[in-house]
One Martini backbone bead per residue (centre of mass of N, CA, C, O) as a GRO file, in nm:
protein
   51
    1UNK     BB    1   0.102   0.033   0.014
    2UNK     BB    2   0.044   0.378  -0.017
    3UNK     BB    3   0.188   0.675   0.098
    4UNK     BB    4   0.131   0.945   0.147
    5UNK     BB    5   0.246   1.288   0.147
    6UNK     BB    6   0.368   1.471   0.296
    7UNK     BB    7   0.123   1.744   0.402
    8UNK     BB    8  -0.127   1.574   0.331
    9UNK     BB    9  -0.419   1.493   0.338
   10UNK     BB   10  -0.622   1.223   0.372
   11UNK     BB   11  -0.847   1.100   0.165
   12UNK     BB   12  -1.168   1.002   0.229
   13UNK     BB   13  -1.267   0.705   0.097
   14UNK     BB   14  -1.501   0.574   0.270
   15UNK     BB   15  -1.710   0.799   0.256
   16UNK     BB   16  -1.721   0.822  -0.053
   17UNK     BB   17  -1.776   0.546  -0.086
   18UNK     BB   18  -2.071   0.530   0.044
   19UNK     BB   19  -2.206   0.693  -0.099
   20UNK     BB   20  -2.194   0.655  -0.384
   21UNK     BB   21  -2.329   0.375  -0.311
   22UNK     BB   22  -2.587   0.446  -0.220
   23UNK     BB   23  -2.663   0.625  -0.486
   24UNK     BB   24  -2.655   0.392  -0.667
   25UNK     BB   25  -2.892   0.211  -0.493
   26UNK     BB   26  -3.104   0.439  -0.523
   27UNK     BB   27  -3.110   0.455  -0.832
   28UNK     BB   28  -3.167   0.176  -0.867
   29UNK     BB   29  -3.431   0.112  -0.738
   30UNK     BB   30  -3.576   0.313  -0.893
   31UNK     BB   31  -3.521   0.189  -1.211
   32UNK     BB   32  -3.684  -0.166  -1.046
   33UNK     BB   33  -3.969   0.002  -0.985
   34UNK     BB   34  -4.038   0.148  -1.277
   35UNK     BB   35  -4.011  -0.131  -1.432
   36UNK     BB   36  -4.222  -0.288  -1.272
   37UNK     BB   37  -4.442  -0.113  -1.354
   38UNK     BB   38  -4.427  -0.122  -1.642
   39UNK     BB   39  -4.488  -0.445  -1.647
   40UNK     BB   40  -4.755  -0.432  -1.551
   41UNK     BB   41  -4.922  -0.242  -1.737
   42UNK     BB   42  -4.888  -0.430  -1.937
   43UNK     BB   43  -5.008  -0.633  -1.849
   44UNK     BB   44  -5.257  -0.844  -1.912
   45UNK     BB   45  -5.583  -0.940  -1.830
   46UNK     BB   46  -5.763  -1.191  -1.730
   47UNK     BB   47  -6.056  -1.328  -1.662
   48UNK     BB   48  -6.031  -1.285  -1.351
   49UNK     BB   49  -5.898  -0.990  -1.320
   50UNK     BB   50  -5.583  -1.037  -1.352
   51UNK     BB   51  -5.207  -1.041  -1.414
   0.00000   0.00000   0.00000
């Protein structure tokens, strides 16, 4: 593993990259139930009046 430089400080990489997964899992989510949806609306209804 690499030391970071004297004088710098150290980058957050834990927080920065909690945060990047958070907001990715949260718009696929977002994604996966619009998807969802549409798929819904889309199915034909059968005789007994189900999807």
């Amino acid at each position: 593993m690499t030391k970071p430089k004297p004088g710098k400080p150290a980058p957050k990489t834990g927080e920065t990259r909690e945060d990047r997964l958070k907001a990715a899992l949260k718009a696929n989510m977002g994604r996966r139930k619009a998807q969802a949806r549409a798929r819904a609306e889309d199915k034909p209804l059968d005789n007994k009046g189900k999807r």
